[in-house]
C-alpha positions in Angstrom: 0.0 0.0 0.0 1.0 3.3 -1.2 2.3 5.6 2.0 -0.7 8.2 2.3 1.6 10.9 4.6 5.1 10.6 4.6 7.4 12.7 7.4 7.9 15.9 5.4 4.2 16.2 4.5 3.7 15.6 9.2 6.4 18.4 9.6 4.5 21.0 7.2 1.5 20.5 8.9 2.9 20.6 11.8 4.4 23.7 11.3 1.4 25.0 9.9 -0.8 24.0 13.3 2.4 25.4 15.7 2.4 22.2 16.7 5.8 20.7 17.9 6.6 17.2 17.5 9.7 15.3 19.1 11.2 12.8 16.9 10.0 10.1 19.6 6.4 11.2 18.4 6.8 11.1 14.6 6.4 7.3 14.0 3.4 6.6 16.5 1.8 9.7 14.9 2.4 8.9 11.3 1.3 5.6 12.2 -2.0 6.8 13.3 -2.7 9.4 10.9 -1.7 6.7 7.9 -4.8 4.4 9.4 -7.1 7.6 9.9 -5.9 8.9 6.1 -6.9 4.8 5.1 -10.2 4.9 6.4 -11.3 8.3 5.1 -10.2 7.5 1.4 -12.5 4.4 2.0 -15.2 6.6 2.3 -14.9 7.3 -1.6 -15.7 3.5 -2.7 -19.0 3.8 -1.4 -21.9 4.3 -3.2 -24.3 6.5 -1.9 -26.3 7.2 -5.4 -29.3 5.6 -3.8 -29.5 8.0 -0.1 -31.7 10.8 -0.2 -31.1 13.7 1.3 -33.0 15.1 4.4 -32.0 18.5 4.1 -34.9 20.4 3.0 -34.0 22.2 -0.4 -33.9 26.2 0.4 -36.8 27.2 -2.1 -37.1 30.9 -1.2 -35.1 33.1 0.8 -36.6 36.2 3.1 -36.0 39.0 1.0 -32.6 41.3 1.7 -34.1 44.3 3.0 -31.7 47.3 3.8 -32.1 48.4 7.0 -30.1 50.8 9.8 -27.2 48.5 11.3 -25.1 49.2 14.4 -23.0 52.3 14.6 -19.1 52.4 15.0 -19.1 52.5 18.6 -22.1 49.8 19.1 -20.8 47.7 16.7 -16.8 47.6 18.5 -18.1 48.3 22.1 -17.1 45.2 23.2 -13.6 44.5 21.8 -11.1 44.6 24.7 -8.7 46.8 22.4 -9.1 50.0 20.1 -6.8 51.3 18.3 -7.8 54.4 15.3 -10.8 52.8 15.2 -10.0 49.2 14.7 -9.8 46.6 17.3 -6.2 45.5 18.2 -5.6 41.8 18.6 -2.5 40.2 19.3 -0.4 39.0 16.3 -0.8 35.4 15.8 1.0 35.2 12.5 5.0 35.5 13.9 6.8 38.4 13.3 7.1 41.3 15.6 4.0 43.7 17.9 3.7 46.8 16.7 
């Protein structure tokens, strides 16, 4: 069987979550996520041409009305930070605070 995740494909998405893995924790982890990845892409040899949904089909929408919305202040009266207007949130992207 083809190998669904290999180590550098772990590592990216690894970086991508900010998670950090120890190299104890690679193999048990690519282990598990090669079964998970297995079972998923089983999921596509099923045929489910016969099910029926049970959502109800959205017919008709309520009509978009323009009406008067919040104000600046309502609207951001809550956020724990302001800054010029804008709510200030802390950077969760790397790189430096202004």
């Amino acid at each position: 069987m083809a190998t669904i995740i290999d180590k550098v494909t772990l590592e990216h998405v690894a970086s991508l979550a900010r998670l950090e893995i120890t190299p104890e924790e690679e193999e048990p982890l690519l282990g598990d996520l090669e079964r998970i990845l297995g079972h998923v892409a089983q999921l596509s040899s099923v045929d489910t041409s016969a099910i029926v949904s049970k959502r109800p089909a959205m017919t008709e929408l309520r009509p978009d009305d323009p009406r008067e919305g919040l104000t600046r202040e309502e609207g951001l009266g809550g956020a724990p930070a302001m800054r010029d207007g804008f709510v200030v949130v802390r950077n969760v992207m790397g790189g430096e605070d202004e």
